[in-house]
N, CA, C and O atoms as a printed pandas DataFrame, in Angstrom:
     atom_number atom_name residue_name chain_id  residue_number  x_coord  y_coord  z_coord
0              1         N          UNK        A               1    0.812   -1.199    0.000
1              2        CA          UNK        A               1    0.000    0.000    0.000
2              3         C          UNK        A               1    0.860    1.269    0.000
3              4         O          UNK        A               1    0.314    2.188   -0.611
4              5         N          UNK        A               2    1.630    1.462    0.335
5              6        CA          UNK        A               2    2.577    2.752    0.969
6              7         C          UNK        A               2    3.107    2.622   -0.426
7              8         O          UNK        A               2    2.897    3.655   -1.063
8              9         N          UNK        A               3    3.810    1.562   -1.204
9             10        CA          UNK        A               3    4.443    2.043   -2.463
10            11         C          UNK        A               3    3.753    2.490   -3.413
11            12         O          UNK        A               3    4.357    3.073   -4.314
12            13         N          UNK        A               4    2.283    2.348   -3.492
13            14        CA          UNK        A               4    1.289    3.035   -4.447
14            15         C          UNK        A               4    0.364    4.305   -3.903
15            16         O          UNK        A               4   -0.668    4.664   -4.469
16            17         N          UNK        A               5    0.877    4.884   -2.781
17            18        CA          UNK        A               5    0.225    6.095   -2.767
18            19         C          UNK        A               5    1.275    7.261   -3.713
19            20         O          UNK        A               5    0.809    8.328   -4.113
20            21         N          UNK        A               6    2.442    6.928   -3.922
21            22        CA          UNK        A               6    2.857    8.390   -4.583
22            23         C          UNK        A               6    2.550    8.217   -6.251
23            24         O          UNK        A               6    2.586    9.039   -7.167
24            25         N          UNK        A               7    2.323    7.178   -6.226
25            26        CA          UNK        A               7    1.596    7.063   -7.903
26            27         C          UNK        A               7    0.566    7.661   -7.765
27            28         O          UNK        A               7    0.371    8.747   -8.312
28            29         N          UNK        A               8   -0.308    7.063   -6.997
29            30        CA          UNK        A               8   -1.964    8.126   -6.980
30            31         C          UNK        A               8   -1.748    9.138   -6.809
31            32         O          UNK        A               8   -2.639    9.780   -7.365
32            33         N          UNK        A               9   -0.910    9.926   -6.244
33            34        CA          UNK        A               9   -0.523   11.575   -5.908
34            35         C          UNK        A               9   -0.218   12.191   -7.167
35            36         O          UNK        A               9   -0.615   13.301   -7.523
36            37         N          UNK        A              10    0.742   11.158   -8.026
37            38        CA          UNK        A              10    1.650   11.944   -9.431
38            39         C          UNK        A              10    0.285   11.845  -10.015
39            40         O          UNK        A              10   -0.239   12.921  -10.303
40            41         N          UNK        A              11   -0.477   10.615  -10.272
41            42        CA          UNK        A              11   -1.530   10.692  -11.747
42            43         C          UNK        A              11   -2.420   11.600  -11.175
43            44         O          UNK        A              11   -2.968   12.313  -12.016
44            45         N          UNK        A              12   -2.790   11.838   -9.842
45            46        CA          UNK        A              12   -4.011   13.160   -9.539
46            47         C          UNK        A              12   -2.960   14.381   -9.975
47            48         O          UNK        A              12   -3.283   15.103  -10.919
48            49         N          UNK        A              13   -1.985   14.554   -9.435
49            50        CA          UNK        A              13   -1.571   16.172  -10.012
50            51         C          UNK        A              13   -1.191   15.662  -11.456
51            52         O          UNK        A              13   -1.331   16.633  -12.200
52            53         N          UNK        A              14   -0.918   14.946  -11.928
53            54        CA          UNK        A              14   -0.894   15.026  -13.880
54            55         C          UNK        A              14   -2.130   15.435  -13.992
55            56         O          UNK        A              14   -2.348   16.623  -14.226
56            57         N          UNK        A              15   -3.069   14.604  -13.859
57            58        CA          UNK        A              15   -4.754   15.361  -13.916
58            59         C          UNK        A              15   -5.263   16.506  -13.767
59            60         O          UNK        A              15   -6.034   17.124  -14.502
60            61         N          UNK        A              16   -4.668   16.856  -12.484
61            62        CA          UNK        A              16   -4.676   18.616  -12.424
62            63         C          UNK        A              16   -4.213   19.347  -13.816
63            64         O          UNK        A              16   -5.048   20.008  -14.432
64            65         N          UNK        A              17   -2.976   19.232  -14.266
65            66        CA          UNK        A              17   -2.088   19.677  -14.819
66            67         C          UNK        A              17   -3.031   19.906  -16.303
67            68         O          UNK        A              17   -3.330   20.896  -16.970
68            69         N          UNK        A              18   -3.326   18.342  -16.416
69            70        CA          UNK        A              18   -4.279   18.530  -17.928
70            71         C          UNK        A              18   -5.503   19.378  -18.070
71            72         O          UNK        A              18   -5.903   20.055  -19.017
72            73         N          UNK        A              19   -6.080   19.121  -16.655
73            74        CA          UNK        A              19   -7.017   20.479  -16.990
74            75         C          UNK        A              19   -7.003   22.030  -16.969
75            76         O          UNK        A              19   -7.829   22.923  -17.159
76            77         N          UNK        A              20   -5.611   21.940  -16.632
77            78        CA          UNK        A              20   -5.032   23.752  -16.287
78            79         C          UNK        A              20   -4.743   24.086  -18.066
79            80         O          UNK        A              20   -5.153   24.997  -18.785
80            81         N          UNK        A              21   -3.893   22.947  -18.331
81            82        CA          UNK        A              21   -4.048   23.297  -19.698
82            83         C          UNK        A              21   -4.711   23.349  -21.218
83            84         O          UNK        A              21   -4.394   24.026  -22.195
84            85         N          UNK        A              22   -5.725   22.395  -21.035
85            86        CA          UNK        A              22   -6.740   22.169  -21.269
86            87         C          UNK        A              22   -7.665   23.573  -21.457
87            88         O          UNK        A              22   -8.359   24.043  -22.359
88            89         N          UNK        A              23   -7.374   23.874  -20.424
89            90        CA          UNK        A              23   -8.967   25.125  -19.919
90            91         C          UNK        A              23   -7.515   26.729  -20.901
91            92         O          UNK        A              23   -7.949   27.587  -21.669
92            93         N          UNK        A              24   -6.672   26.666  -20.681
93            94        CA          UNK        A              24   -5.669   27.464  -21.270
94            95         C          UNK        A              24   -5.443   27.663  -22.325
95            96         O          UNK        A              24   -4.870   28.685  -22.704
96            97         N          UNK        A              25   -5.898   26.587  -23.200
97            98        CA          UNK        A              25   -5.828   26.103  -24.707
98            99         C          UNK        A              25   -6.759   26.560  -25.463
99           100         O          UNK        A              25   -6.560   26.925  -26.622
100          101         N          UNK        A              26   -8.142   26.591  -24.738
101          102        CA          UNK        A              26   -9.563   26.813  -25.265
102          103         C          UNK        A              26   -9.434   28.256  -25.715
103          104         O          UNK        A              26  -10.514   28.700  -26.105
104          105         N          UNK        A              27   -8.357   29.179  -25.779
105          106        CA          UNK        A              27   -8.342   30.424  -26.155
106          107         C          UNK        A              27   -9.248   31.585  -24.675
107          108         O          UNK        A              27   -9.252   31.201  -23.505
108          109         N          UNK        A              28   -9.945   33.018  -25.147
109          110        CA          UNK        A              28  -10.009   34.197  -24.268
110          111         C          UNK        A              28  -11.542   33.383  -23.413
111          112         O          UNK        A              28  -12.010   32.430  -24.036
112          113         N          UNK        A              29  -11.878   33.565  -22.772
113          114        CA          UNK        A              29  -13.164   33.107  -21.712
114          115         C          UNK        A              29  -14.199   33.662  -22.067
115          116         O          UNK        A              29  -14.322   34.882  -22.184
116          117         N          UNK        A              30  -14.849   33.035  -22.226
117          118        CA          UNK        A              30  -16.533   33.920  -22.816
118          119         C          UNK        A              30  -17.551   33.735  -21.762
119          120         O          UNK        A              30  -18.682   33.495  -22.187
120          121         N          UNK        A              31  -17.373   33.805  -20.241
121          122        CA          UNK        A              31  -17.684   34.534  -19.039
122          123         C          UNK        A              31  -17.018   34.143  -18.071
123          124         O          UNK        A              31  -16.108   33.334  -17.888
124          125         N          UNK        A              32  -17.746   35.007  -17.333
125          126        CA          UNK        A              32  -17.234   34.733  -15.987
126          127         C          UNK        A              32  -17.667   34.682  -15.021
127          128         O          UNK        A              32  -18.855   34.358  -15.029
128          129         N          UNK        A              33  -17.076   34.933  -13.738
129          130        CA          UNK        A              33  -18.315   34.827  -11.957
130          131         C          UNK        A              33  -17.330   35.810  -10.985
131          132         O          UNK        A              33  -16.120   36.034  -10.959
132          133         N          UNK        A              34  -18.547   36.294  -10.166
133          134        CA          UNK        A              34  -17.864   36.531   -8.690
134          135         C          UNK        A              34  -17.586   35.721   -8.108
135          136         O          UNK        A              34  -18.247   34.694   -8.265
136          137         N          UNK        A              35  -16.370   35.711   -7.028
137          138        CA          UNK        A              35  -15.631   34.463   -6.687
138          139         C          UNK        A              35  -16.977   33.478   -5.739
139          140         O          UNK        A              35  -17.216   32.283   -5.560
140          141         N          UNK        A              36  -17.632   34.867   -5.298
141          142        CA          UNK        A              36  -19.281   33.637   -4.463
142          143         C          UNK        A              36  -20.106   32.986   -5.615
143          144         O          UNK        A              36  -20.771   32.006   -5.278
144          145         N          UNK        A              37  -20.173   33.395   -6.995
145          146        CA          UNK        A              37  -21.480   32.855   -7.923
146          147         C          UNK        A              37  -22.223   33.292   -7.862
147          148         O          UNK        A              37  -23.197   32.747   -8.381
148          149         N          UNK        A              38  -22.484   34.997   -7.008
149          150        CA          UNK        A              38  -23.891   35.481   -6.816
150          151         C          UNK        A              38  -24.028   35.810   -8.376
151          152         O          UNK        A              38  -25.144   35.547   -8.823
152          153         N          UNK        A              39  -23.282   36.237   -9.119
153          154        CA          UNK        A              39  -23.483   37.158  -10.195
154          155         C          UNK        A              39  -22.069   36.636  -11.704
155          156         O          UNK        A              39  -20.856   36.479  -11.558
156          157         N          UNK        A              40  -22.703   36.538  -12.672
157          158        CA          UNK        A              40  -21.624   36.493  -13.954
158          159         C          UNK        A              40  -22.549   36.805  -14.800
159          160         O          UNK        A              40  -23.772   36.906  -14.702
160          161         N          UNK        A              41  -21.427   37.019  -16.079
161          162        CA          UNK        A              41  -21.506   37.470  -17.375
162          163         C          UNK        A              41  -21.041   35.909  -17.976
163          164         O          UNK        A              41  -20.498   34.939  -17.447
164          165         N          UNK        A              42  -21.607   36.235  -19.524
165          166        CA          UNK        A              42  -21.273   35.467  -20.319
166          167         C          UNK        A              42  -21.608   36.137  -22.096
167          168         O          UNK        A              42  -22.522   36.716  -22.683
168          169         N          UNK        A              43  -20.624   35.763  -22.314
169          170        CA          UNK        A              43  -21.185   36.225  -24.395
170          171         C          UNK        A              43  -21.640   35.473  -24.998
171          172         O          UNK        A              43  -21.126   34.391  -25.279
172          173         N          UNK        A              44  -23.214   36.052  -25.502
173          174        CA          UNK        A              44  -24.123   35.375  -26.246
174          175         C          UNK        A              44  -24.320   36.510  -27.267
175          176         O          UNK        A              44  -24.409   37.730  -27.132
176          177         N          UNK        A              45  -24.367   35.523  -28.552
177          178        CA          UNK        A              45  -24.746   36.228  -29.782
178          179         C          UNK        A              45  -23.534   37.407  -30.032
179          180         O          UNK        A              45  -23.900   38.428  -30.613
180          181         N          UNK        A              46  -22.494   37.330  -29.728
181          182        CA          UNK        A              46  -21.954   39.001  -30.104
182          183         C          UNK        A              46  -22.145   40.119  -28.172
183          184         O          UNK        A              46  -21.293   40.895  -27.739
184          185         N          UNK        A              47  -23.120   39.864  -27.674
185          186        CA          UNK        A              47  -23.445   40.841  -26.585
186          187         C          UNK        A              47  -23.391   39.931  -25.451
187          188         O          UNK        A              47  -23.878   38.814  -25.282
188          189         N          UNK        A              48  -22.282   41.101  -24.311
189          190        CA          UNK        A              48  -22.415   40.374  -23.478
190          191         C          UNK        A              48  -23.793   40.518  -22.152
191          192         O          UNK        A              48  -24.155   41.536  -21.564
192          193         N          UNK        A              49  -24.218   39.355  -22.038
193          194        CA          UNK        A              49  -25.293   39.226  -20.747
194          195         C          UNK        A              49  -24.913   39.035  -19.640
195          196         O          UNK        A              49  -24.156   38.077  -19.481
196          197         N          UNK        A              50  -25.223   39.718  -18.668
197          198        CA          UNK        A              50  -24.516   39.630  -16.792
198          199         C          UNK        A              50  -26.381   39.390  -16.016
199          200         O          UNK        A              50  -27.414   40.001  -16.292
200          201         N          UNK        A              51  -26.140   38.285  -15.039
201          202        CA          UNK        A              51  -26.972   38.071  -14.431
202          203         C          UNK        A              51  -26.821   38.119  -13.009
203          204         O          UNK        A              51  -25.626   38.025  -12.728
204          205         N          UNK        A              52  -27.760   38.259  -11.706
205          206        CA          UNK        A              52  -27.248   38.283  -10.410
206          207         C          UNK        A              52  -28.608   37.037  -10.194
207          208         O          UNK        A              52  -29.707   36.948  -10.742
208          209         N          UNK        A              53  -28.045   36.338   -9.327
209          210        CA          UNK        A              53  -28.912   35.299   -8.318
210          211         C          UNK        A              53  -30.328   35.442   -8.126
211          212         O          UNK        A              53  -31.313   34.726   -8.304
212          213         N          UNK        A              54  -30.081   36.731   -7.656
213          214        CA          UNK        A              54  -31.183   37.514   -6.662
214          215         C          UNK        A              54  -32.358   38.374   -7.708
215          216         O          UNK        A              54  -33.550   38.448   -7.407
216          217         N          UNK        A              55  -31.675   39.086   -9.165
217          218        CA          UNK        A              55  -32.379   39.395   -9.564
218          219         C          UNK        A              55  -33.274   38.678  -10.953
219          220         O          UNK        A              55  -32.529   38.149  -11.778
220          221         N          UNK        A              56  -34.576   38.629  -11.227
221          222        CA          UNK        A              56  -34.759   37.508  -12.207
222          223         C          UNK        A              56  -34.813   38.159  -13.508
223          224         O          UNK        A              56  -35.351   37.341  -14.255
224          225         N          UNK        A              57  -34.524   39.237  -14.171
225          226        CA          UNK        A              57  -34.155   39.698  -15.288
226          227         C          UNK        A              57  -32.260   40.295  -15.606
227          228         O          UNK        A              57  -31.591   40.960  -14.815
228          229         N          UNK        A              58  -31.994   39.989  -16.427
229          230        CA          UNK        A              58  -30.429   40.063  -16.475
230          231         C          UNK        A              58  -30.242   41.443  -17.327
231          232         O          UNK        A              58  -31.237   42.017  -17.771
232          233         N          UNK        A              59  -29.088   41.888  -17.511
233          234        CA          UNK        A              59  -28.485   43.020  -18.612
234          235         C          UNK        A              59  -27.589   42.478  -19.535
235          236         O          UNK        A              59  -26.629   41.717  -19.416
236          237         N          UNK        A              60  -28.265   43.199  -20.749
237          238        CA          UNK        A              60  -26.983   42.857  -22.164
238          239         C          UNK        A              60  -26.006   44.199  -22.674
239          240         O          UNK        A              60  -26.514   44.893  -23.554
240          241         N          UNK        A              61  -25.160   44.449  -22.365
241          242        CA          UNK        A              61  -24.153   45.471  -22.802
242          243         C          UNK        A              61  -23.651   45.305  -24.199
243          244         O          UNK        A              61  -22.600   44.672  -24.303
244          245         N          UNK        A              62  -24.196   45.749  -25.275
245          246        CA          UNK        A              62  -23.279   45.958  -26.053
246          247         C          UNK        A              62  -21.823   46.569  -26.099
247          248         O          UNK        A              62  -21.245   47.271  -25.269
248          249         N          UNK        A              63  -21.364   46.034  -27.458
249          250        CA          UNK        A              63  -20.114   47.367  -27.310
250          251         C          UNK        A              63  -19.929   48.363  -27.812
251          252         O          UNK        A              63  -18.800   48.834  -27.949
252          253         N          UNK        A              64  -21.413   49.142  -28.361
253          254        CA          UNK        A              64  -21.509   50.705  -28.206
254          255         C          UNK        A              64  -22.964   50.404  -28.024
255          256         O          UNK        A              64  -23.615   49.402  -28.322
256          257         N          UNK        A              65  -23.322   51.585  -27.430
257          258        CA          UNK        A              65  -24.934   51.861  -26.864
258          259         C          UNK        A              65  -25.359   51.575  -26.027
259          260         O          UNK        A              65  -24.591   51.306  -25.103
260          261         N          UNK        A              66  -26.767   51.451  -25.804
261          262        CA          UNK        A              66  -27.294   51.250  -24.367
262          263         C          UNK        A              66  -27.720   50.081  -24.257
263          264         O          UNK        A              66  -28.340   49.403  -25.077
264          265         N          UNK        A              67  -27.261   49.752  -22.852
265          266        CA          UNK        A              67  -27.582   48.867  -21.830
266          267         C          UNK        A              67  -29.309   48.026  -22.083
267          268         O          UNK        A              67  -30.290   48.755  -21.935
268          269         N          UNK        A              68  -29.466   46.993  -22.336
269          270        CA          UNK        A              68  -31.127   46.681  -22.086
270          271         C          UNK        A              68  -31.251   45.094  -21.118
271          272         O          UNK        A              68  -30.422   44.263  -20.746
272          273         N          UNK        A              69  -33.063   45.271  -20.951
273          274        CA          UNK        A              69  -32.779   44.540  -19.599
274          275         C          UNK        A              69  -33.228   43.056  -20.498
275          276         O          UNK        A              69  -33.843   43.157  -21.559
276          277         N          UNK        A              70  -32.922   41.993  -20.047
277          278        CA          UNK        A              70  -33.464   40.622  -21.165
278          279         C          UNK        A              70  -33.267   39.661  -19.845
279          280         O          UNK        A              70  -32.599   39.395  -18.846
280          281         N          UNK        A              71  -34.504   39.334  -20.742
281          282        CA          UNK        A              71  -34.890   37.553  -19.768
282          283         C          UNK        A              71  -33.694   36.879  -19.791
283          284         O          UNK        A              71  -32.997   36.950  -18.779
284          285         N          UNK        A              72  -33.193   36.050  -21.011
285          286        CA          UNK        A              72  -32.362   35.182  -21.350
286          287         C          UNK        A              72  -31.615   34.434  -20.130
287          288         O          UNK        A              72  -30.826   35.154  -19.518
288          289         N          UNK        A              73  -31.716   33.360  -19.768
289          290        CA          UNK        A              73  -30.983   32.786  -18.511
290          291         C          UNK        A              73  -29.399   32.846  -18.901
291          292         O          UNK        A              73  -29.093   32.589  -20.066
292          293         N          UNK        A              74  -28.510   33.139  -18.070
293          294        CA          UNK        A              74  -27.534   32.448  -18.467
294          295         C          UNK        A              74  -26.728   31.938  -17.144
295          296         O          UNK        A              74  -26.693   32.346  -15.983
296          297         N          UNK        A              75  -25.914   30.554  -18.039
297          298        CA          UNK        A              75  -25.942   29.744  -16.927
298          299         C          UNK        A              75  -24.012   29.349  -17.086
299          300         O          UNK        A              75  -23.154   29.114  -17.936
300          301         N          UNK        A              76  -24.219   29.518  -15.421
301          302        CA          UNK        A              76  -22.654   29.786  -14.701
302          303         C          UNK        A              76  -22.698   28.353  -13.825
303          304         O          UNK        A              76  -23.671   27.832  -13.280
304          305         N          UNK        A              77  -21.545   27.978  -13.872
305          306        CA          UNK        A              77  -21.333   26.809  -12.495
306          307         C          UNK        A              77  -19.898   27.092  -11.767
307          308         O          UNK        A              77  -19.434   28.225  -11.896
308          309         N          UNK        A              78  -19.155   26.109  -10.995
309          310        CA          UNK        A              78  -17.992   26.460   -9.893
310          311         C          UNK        A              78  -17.076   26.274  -11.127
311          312         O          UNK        A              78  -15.965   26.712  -10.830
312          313         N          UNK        A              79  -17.106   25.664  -12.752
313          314        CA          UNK        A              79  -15.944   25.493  -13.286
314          315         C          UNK        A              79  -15.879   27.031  -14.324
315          316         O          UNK        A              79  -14.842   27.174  -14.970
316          317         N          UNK        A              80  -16.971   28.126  -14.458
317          318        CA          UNK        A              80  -16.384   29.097  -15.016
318          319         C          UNK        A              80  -15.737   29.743  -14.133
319          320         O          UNK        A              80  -15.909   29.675  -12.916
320          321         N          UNK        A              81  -14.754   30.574  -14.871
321          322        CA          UNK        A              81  -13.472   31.193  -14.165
322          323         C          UNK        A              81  -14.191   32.414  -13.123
323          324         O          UNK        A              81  -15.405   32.593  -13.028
324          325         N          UNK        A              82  -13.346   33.033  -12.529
325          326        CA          UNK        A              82  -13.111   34.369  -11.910
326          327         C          UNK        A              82  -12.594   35.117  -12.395
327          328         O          UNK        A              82  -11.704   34.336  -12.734
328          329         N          UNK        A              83  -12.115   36.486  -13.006
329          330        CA          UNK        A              83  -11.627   36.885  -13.905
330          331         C          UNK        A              83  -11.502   38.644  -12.969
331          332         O          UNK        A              83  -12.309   39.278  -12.289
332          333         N          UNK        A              84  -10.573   38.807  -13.253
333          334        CA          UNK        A              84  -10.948   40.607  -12.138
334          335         C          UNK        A              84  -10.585   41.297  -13.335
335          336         O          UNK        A              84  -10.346   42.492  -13.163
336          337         N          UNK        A              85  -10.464   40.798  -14.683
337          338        CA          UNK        A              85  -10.488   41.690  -16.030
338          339         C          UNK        A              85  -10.834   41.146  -17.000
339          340         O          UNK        A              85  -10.419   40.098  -17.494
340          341         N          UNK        A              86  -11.777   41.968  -17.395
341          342        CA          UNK        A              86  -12.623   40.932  -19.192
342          343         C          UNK        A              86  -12.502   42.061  -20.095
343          344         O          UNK        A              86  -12.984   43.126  -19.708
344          345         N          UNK        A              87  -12.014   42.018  -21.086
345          346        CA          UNK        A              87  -12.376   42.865  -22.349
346          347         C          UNK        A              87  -12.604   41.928  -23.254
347          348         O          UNK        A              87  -12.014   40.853  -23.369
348          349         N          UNK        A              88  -13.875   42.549  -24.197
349          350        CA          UNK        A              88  -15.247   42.222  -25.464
350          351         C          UNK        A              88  -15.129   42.748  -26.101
351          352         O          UNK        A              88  -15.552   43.823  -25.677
352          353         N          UNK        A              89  -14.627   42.947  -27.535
353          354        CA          UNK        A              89  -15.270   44.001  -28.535
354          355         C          UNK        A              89  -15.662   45.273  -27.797
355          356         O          UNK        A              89  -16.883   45.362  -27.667
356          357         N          UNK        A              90  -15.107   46.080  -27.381
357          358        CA          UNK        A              90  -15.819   47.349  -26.514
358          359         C          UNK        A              90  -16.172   47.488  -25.548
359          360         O          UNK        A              90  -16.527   48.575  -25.093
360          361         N          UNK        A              91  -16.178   45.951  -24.689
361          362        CA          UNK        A              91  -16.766   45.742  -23.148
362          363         C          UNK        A              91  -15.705   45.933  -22.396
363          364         O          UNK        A              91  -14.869   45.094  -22.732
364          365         N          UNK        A              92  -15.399   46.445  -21.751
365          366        CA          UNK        A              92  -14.487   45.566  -20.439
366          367         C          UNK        A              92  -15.003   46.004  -18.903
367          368         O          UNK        A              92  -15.339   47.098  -18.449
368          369         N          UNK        A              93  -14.940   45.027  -18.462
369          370        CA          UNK        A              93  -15.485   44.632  -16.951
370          371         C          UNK        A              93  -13.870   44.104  -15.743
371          372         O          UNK        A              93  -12.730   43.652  -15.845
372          373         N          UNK        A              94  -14.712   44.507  -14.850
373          374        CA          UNK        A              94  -13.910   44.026  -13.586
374          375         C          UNK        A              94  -14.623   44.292  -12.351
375          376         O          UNK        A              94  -15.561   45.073  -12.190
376          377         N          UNK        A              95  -14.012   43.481  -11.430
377          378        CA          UNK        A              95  -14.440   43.129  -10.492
378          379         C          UNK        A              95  -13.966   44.198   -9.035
379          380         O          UNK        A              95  -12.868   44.259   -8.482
380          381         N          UNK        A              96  -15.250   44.955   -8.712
381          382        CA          UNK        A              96  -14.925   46.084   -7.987
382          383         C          UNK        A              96  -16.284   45.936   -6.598
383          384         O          UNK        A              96  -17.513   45.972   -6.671
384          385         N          UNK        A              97  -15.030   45.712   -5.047
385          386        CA          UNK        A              97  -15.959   45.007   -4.483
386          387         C          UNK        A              97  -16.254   44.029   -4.210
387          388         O          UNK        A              97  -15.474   43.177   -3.784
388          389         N          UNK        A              98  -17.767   43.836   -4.420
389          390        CA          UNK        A              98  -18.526   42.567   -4.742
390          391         C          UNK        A              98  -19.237   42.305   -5.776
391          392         O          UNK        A              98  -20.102   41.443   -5.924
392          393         N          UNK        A              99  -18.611   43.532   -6.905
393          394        CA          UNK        A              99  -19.565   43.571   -8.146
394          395         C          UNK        A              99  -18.841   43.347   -9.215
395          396         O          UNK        A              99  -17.634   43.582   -9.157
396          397         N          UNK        A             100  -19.533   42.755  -10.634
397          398        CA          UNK        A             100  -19.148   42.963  -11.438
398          399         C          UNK        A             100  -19.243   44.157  -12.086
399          400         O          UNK        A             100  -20.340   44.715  -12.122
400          401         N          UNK        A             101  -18.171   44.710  -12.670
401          402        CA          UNK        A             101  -18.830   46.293  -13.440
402          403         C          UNK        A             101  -18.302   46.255  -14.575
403          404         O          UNK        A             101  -17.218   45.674  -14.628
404          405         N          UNK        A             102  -18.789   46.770  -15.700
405          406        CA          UNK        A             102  -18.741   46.293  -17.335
406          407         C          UNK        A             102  -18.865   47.891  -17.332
407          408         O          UNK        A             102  -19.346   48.525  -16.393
408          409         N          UNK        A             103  -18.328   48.493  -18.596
409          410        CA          UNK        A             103  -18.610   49.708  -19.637
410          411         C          UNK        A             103  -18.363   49.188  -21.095
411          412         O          UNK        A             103  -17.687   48.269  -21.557
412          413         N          UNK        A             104  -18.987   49.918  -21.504
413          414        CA          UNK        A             104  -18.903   49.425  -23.270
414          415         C          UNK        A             104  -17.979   51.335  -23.438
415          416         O          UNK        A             104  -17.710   52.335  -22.773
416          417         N          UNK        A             105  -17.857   50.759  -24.796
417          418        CA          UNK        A             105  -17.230   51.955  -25.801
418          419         C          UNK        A             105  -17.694   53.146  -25.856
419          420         O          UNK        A             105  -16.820   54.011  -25.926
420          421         N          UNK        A             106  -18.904   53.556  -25.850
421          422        CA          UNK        A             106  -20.005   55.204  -25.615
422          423         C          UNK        A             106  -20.227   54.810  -24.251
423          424         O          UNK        A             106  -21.400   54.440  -24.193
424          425         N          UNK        A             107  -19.635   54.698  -23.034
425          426        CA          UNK        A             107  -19.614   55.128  -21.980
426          427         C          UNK        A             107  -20.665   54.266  -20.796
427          428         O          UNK        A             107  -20.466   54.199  -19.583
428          429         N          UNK        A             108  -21.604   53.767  -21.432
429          430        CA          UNK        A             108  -22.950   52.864  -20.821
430          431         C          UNK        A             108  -21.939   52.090  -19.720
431          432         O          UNK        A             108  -20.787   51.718  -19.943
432          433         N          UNK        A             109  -22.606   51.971  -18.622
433          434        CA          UNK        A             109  -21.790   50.660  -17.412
434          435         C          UNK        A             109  -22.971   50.124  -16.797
435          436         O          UNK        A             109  -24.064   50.679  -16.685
436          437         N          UNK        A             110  -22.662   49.099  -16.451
437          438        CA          UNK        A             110  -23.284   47.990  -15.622
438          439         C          UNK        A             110  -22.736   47.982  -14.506
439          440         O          UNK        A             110  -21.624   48.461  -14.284
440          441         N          UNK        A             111  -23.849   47.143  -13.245
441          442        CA          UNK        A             111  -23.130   46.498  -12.204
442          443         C          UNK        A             111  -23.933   45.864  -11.816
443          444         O          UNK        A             111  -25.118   46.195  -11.778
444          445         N          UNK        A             112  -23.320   44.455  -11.314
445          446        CA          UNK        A             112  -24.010   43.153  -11.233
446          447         C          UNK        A             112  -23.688   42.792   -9.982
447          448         O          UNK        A             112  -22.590   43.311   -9.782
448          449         N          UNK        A             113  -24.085   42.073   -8.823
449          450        CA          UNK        A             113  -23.684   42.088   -7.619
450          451         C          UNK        A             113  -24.793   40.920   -6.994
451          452         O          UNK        A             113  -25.754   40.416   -7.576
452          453         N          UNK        A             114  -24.352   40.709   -5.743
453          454        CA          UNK        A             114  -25.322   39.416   -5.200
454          455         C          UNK        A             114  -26.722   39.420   -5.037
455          456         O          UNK        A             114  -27.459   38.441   -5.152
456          457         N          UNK        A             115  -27.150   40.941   -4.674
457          458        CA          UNK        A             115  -28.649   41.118   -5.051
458          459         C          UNK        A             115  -28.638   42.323   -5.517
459          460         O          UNK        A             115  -29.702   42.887   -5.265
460          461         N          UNK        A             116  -27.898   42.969   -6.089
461          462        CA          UNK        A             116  -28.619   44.035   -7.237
462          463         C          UNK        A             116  -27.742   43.897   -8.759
463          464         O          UNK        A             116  -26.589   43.519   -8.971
464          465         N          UNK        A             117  -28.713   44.327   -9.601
465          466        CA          UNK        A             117  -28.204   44.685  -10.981
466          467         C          UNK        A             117  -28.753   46.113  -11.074
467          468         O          UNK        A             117  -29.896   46.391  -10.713
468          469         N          UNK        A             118  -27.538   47.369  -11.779
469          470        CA          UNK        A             118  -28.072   48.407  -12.260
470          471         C          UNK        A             118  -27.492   48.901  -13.297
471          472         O          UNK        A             118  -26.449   48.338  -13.629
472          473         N          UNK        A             119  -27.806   49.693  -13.855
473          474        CA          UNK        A             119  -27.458   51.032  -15.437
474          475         C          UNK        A             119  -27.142   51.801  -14.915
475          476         O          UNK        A             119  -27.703   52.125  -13.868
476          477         N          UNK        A             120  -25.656   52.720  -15.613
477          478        CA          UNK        A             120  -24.952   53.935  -15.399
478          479         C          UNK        A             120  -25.143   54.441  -16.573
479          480         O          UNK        A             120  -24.127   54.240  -17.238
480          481         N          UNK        A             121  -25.972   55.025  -17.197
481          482        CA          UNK        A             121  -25.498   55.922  -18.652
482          483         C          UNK        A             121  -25.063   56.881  -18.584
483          484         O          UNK        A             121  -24.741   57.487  -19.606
């Protein structure tokens, strides 16, 4: 028994290893989460959508213009990343707080958080 635990140790961290690179390979992240999961973004269609837990309608930011509010679910689990910087075509977001906060290109911002979502124009 004792001579086969450092094998199980090497093939679990090789395993690790493949999915670090694996997930590295797949190219830029097309969303993300607060490190709790109250709240992420993700890119659908070209625009990105940010949702919070708490609230049941989400926001789509383009990357010029205004902000609108859309049903559309979008769906986050513990394996999308954390990210404290995203840039989109015109988006970029980070993590300020406990919020996510996005601006597009003409100035529009978001903020997404464990129970609120709001518009800055």
């Amino acid at each position: 028994m004792r001579g086969r635990r450092p094998l199980v140790l090497a093939a679990a961290g090789l395993a690790a290893c493949s999915v670090a690179f694996a997930h590295a390979g797949r190219g830029p992240a097309r969303g993300f989460r607060l490190p709790d999961a109250s709240a992420a973004c993700r890119v659908e269609a070209g625009t990105l959508v940010c949702r919070s837990l708490a609230v049941p309608r989400g926001l789509a930011l383009p990357g010029r213009g205004t902000p609108r509010a859309v049903r559309a679910p979008i769906w986050w689990d513990a394996s999308t990343p954390v990210l404290h910087r995203f840039v989109y075509e015109g988006v970029s977001c980070r993590i300020v707080g406990q919020a996510l906060v996005c601006r597009n290109a003409s100035g529009a911002a978001i903020e997404v958080g464990p129970r609120q979502i709001s518009v800055a124009l």
